[in-house]
N, C-alpha and C positions, 0 to 999 in steps of 0.2 A: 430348161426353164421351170417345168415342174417341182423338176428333185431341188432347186434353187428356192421355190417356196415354199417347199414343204422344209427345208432346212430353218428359213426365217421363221416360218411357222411355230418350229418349235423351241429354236431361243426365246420367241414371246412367250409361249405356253411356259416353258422355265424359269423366266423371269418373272412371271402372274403369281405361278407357284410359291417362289423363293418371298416374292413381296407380303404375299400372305402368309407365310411361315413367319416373315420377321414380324408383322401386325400381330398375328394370331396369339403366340409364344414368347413367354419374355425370354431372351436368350442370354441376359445380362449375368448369370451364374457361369455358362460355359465362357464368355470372355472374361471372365474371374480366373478361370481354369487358362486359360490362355497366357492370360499375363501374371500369374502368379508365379513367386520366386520359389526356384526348388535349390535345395541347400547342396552344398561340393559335398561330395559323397565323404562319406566317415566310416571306412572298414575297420572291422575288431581290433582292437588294442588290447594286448594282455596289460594288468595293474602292475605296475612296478613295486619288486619287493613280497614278491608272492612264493610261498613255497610248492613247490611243484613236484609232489612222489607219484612217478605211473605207474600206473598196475593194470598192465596190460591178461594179466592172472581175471580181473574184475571186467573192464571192457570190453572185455570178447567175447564175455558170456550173451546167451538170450536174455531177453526181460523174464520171460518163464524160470531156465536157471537163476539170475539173480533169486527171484522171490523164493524158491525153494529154499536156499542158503541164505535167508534172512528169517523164513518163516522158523528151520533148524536152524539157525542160530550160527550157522557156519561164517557167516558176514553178518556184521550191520550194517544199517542204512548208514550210518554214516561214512563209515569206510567206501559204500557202494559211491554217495553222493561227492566225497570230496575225490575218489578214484574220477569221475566225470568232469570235475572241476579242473582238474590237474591237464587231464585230454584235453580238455575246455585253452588254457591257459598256455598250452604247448603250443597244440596245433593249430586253433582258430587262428590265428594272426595269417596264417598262409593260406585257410583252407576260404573262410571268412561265412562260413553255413551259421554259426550264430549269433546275432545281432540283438540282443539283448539278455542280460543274465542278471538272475536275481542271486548268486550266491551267499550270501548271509538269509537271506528267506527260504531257501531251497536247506541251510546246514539246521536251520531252527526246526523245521519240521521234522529233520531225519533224527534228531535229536529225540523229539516228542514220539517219535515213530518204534525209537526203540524203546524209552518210555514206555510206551503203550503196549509193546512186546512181553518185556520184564514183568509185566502187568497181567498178564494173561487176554492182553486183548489183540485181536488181529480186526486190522480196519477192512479189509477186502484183499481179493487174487494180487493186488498192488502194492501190498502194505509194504511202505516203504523205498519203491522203486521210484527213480528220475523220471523224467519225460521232458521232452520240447514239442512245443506247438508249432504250427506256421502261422506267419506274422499277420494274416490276412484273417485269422481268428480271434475273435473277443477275449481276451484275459482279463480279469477285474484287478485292479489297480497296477495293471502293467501295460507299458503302452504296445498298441496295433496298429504301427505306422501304415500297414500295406505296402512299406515298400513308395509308398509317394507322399512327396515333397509336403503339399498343403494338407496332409494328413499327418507327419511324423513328429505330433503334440498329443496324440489321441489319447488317453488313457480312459476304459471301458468302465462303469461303474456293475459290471456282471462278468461273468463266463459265460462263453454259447457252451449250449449243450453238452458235448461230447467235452467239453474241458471239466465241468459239473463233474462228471460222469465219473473219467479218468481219477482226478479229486475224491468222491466218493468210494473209490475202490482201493484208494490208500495212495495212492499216486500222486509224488512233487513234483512238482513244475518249476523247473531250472530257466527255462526259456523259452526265447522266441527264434522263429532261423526264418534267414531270406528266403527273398519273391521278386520276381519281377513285379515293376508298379501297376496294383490293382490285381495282379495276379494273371497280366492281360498278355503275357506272351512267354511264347516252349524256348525260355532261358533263363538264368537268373543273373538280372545286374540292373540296377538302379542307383538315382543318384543320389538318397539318401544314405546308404549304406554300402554302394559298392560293388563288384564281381565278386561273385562263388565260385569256387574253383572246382576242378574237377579231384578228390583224392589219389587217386590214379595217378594221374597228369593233369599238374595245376593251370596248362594252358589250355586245356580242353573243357567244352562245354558241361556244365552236368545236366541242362536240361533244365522244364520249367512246366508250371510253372510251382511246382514243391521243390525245388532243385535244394534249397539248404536244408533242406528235412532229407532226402535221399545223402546230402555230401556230410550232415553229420552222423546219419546213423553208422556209413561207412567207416568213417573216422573213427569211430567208438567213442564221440562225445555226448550221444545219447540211445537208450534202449529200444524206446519205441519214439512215434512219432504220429499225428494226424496231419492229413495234407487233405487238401480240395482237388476234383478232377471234375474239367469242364469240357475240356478237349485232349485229355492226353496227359493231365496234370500230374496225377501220382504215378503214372506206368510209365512215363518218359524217363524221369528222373529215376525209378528203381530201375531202368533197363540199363541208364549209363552210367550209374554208379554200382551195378551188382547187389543189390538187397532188393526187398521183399515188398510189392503194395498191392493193394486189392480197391476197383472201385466197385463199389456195393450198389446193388439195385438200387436203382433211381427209389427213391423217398424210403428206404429202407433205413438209414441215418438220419440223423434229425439234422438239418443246415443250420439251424438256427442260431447266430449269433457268428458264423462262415461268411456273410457279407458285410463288404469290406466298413466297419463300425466305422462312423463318422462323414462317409457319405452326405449323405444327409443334411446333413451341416453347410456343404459347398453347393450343394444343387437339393433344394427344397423338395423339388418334385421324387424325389429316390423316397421321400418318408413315407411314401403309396406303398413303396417295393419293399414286402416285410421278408422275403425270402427268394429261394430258386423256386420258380415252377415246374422247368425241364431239364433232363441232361445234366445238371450240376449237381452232384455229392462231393460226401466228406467221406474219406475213408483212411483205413490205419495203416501205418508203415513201417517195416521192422526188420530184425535180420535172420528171421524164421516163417514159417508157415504156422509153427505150433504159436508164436507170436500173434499173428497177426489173426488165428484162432480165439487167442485170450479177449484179447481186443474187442473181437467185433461182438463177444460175449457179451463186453461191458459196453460199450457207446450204441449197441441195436433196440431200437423199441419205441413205445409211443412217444411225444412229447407235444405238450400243452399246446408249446410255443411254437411248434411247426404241426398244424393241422395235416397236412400235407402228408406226415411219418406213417407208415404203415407198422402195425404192432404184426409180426411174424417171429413164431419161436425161431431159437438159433439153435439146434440140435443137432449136432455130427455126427453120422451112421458109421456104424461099422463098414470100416476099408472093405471093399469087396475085395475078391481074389487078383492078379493083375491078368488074369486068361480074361476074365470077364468084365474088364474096360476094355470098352470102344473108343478111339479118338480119330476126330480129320484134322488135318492140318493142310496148311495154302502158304504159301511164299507169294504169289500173282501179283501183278503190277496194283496198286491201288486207282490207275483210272486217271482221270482230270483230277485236277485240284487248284485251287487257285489261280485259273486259267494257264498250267502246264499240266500238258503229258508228263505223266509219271513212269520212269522207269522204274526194274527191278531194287530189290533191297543190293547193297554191297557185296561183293565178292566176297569178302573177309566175312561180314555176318551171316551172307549164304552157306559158307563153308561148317560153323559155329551148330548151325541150324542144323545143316545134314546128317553133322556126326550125331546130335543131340535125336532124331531122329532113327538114328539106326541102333542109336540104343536103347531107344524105345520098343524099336521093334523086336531086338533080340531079347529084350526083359521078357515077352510075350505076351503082353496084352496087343489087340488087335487096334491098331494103325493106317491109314488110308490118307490119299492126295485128295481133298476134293476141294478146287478153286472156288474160293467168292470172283464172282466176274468183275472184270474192273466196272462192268456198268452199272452193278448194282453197289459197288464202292462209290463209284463218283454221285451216283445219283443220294446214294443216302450222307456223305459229305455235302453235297450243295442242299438240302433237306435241312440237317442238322446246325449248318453257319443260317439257312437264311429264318430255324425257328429258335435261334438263339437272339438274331439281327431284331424279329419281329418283337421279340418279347425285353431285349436292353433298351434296343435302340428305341424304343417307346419315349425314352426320356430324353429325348436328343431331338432335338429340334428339327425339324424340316431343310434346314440351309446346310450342315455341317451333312448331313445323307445325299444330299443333291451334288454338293461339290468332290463328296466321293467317287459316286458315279462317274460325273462331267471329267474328273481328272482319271478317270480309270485305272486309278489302286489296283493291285494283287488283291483280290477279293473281294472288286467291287461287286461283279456278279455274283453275291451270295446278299449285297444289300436289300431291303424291301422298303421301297418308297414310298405303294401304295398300300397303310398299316391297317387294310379294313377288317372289319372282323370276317368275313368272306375269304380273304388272302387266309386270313389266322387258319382257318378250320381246313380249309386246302394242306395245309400244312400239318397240319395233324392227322388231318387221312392220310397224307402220303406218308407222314411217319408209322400210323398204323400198320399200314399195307408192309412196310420194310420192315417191322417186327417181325410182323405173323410170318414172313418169308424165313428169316432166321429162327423163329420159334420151332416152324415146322423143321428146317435142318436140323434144329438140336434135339428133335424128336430123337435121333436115330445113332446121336452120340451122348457120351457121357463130360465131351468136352472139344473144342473147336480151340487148335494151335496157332496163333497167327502175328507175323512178325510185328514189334513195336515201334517204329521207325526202320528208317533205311538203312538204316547204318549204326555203326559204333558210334560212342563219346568222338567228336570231331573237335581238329583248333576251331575256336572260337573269334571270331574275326573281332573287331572295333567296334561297337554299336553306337548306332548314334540314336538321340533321344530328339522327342519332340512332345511338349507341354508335358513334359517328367515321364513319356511314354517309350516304351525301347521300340524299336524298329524290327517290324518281323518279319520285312523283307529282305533282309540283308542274305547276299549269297553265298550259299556253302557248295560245293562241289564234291560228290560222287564219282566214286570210279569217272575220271574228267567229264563228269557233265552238272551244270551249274543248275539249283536249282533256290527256290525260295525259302528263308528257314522254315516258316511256318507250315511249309509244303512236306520237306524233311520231317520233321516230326510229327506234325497232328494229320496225314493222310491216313495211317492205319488204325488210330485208336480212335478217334473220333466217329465213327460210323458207329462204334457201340455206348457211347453216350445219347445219342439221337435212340438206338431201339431200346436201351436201358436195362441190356443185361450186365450181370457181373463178371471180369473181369479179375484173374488173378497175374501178375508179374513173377515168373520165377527165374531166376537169372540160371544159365545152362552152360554155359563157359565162357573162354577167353580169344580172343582174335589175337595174329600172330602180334600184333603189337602189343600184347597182352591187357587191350583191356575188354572189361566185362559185358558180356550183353544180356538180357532176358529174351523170352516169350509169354504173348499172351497167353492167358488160359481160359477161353470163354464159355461161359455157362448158362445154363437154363433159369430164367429170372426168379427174382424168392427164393433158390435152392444155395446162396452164397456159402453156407455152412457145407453142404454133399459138395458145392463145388471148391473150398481150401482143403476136402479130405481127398477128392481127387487130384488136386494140384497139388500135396504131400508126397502120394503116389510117384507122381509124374519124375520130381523132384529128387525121390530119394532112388528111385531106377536109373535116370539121366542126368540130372543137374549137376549144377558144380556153384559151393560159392567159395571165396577166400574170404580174406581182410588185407584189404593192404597195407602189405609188408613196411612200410617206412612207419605206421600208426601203432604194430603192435611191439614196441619196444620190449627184448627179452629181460 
């Protein structure tokens, strides 16, 4: 009789809730979002009547190579930009990583680029190289669908930052390359533009959600790339496409102009939300370390427009000897997650891992097992979803957070219904407390090894979409046991967005099905520069990368 009215009890108390959320909150933008039309996907189409010469001699290089052989005069930019146009034009159509191309504005500047060379002028470390963006970053007069439907009109009247930046350093901007919509889940396919494929294997995942930024650097349809990492964004996608991503201490980048432009528009209350406060960076993508060095030379430092940026030199110390790196490394279950037990990573990526391991060891720098516990995984996982939940879902009305819970989603328990500022600060202590944990283990090494997901690049199943959002529960299956996608991918990277160190992806070989995987390389926070000179190291003792072979035409 009791537990019968304590049951009534609390549908009323839900109902009181819910009726005061609809009074309280106009929620008339999100049923905008609801019944709004999202367009039948439109993946790449090459132009008909296009001349197509590869030079696969040009694509394979680093962004670092190219500019040297532009700066000497060994290539121009224009040979460099229409050699990407031609990759562009071959391959997009299968691969479908880039979803907007300005080629006559991309040929005009490499034009002026050499111009300017002829001239005796050099515009910066870029002068003259390509780039693509991800689509979920501001380009001024090129549109930033994100990837969703009521957004894919948008064109930005600016550059966020780090596109400024790139630009300033002599750097053209070819494009924009897929995302999942809003950038809200570890895969890429939406329904304005379509699936990404995997280079490798076009039926397997590449990951998310920078996934067409990882599947075109691959391809050699672009040299370098910026992607966003929230949960796993740039190191999922370099791990299952084999190149290069680093997310950079938290406010170490400047985000600004990184959310999703146009927002705003559809729901009023986002024009509060000028930036990320936690856990979310931008960082660079590429198919080097010495790359992604260049990089964060040029997009690191203050800016106006994100208060938030912390100005910290980027200086690279000399390589120590490899006797005198320390590193740990952990394979260990990542814990709960999304209300499943986690098993281990993959047989195939364990095996990848072991041998990259014993060659580490035998290079001689000193190496060590030391587990993160799944409890302090899962706890800094359910940390990191519920001060991400506390600080989005601010703008999400009371009723659509309730019927999350009441229907009990894969990650309702990470929701946070009471948004007081008392929960908030709980939240932040406990995020304190799981840094300092991790700060003090990296007292004691010069880097912390730890897998990127569970597994390889996987088929990618059917997704189905709901108000132009993919489904990130859909199940994928591990050595036969089935598990959540979202669970698959963002269990292991995600704990280090929450304490906010940096992270480098170096990809270290190939599973028998041959394809590529990385590991993390985690670092001491602010030290991102000592930590790409140790992740060079790491890299040039054990790593392995290729290009795949179907991409570089001899």
């Amino acid at each position: 009789m009791m537990k019968a009215l304590k049951w009534i009890l609390g549908i009323l108390v839900s109902l009181v809730i819910i009726l005061a959320a609809m009074v309280a909150i106009d929620i008339s933008p999100y049923f905008a979002l609801i019944s709004a039309e999202h367009p039948t996907p439109q993946p790449y189409q090459a132009p008909s009547g296009i001349k197509i010469k590869l030079r696969s001699d040009i694509v394979s290089l680093t962004a670092s190579e190219m500019a040297r052989k532009i700066r000497e005069k060994e290539l121009s930019s224009v040979e460099v930009v229409e050699a990407h146009l031609s990759q562009i034009y071959q391959f997009n159509p299968q691969v479908n990583a880039i979803v907007t191309l300005d080629a006559e504005g991309a040929l005009k500047r490499a034009r002026e680029a050499d111009q300017a060379l002829a001239a005796g002028q050099l515009w910066g470390p870029l002068h003259g190289i390509p780039f693509t963006i991800k689509d979920q970053i501001a380009t001024k007069s090129m549109r930033t669908t994100s990837g969703f439907g009521p957004l894919k009109d948008v064109v930005p009247d600016y550059d966020a930052t780090v596109v400024a930046r790139l630009k300033e350093a002599g750097g053209i901007l070819l494009g924009k390359t897929n995302l999942p919509a809003l950038a809200s889940a570890p895969l890429t396919d939406n329904l304005v533009f379509g699936r990404t494929n995997n280079p490798w294997d076009l039926k397997r995942t590449v990951g998310g959600s920078s996934g067409g930024s990882a599947a075109a650097l691959a391809a050699g349809m672009t040299p370098i790339e910026i992607g966003t990492d929230a949960s796993g964004s740039i190191r999922m996608p370099a791990h299952y496409n084999g190149v290069f991503g680093l997310k950079t201490t938290e406010h170490l980048i400047s985000f600004h102009g990184a959310k999703p432009p146009g927002m705003d528009q559809i729901i009023p209350e986002m024009r509060k939300f000028t930036t990320a406060r936690h856990q979310a960076v931008s960082g660079p993508m590429a198919r080097s370390v010495e790359d992604l060095q260049l990089l964060l030379s040029i997009i690191a430092g203050p800016d106006p427009n994100s208060v938030q940026t912390v100005d910290v030199p980027i200086l690279y110390p000399e390589p120590k000897p490899l006797q005198n790196i320390k590193v740990a490394w952990t394979n260990s279950s990542p814990g709960k997650f999304a209300g499943q037990e986690m098993g281990q990573i993959s047989k195939a990526y364990a095996l990848v891992i072991s041998d990259f391991i014993k060659k580490l060891d035998s290079s001689g720098l000193s190496i060590e097992k030391k587990n993160l516990t799944p409890q302090y995984m899962t706890q800094a996982n359910a940390t990191s979803f519920r001060l991400f939940n506390m600080e989005y879902e601010y703008f999400t009305p009371a009723l659509p957070r309730i019927m999350t819970i009441l229907t009990n989603a894969p990650g309702s328990e990470y929701s946070v219904l009471n948004q007081s500022y008392e929960n908030y600060q709980r939240l932040l202590t406990e995020r304190d407390r799981l840094r300092s944990l991790l700060d003090s283990f990296l007292n004691d090494y010069d880097a912390l090894l730890v897998p990127v997901t569970m597994a390889a690049a996987y088929p990618l199943p059917e997704i189905k979409f709901d108000m132009g959002m993919a489904d990130i529960t859909t199940t994928v299956t591990i050595d036969g046991k089935d598990y959540f996608n979202i669970a698959v991918n963002a269990a292991y990277p995600t704990p280090f967005n929450l304490t906010g160190h940096p992270v480098v992806v170096i990809p270290i070989g190939f599973t028998d099905e041959g394809m590529p995987v990385g590991i993390q390389v985690v670092g001491k926070r602010w030290r991102d520069a000592e930590l790409l000179v140790v992740a060079q190291q790491l890299f040039e003792a054990a790593g392995e990368f290729k290009h795949p072979p179907r991409y570089m035409v001899k």
